[in-house]
N, C-alpha and C positions, 0 to 999 in steps of 0.2 A: 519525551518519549522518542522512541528511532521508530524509523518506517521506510516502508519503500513506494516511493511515486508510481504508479498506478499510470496516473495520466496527468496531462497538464495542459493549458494552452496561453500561452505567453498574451496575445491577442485579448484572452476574455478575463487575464486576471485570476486564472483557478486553477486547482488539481485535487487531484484524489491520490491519497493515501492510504497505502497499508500497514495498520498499526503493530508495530511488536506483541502486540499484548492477545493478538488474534482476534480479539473484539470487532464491533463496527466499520467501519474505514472515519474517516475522517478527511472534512472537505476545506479545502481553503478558498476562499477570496477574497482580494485585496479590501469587499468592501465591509467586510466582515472585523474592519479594526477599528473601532472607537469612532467611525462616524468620520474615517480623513480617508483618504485613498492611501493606502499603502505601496511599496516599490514591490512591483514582482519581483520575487527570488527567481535566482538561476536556476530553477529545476524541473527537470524533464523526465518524463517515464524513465524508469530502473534508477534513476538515483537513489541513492539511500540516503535519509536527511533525520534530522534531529528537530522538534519541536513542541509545544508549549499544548496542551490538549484542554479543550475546555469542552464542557457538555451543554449543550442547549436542545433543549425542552424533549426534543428524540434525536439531536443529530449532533455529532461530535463535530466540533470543528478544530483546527490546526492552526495557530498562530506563531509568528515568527519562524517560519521553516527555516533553516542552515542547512546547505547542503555538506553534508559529511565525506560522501565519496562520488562523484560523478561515473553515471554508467554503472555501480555495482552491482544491476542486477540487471542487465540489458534483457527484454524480451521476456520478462517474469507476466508479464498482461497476457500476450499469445500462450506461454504454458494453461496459465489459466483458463483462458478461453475455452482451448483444447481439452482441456482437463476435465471441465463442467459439462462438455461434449459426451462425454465419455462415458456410457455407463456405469452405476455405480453396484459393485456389488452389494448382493441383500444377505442377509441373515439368515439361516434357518427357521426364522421363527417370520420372516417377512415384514418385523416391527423397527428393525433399525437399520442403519445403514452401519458399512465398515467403513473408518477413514480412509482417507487417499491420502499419501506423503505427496507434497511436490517440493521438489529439493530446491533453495535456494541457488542456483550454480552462480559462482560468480570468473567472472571472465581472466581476473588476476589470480595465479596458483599461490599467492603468498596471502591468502588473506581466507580466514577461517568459513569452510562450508557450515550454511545452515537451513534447516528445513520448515516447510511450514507443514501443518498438519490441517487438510481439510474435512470436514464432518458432515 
C-alpha cells in the first residue's frame, strides 16, 4: 500500500501513516516485527512510502516501509491540522456533514497532483 508519513520520530522508532486507501492510518514500530528490533527506515513527515499493511485486532500497522519519494508531500500534517480547525459546513438537514478536499500539493511540478477527501 502507498501513504504519506504523517509523523515519525527516528529516536523512538515510529511513525504514522496515511493510507491511500482513506481508511484508518497505520502505525509503525520497529518493535512491531517478529519479536527482533527492526532498522528504522528513512522516513519523515511528507514522505510518500510504500508498505506492507497488516490488521491487528483495531489498529493497522505498517511493516517494511520503503520510502518512495522524499518530501512529496512537505507540510500535508499542518494542512491538516488547519483543516480540522476549520469549521465544517452542515447540511440542510443538520445530519451530515459535506466533505472537505485537501489537495495533495506536491512541491515538484512534474509529478501528478492528488487529493484527499475528508468526511
Amino acid at each position: 500500500m502507498l501513504g504519506v508519513v504523517l509523523w515519525s520520530d527516528p529516536s523512538e522508532r515510529k511513525a504514522v501513516i496515511w493510507c491511500e486507501d482513506h481508511g484508518d492510518l497505520a502505525y509503525f514500530s520497529d518493535s512491531d516485527s517478529d519479536g527482533a528490533a527492526a532498522e528504522m527506515p528513512e522516513i519523515d513527515a511528507g514522505d510518500l512510502v510504500d508498505f506492507d499493511l497488516c490488521q491487528d485486532t483495531h489498529l493497522r500497522r505498517a511493516r517494511n516501509p520503503r520510502r518512495i519519494d522524499q518530501g512529496a508531500y512537505d507540510g500535508i500534517a499542518s494542512r491538516l491540522q488547519v483543516a480540522s480547525s476549520c469549521p465544517q459546513p452542515v447540511a440542510a438537514n443538520q445530519q451530515q456533514t459535506v466533505a472537505q478536499v485537501i489537495p495533495f500539493i506536491r512541491e515538484r511540478a512534474e509529478a501528478p497532483a492528488r487529493a484527499l477527501v475528508v468526511v
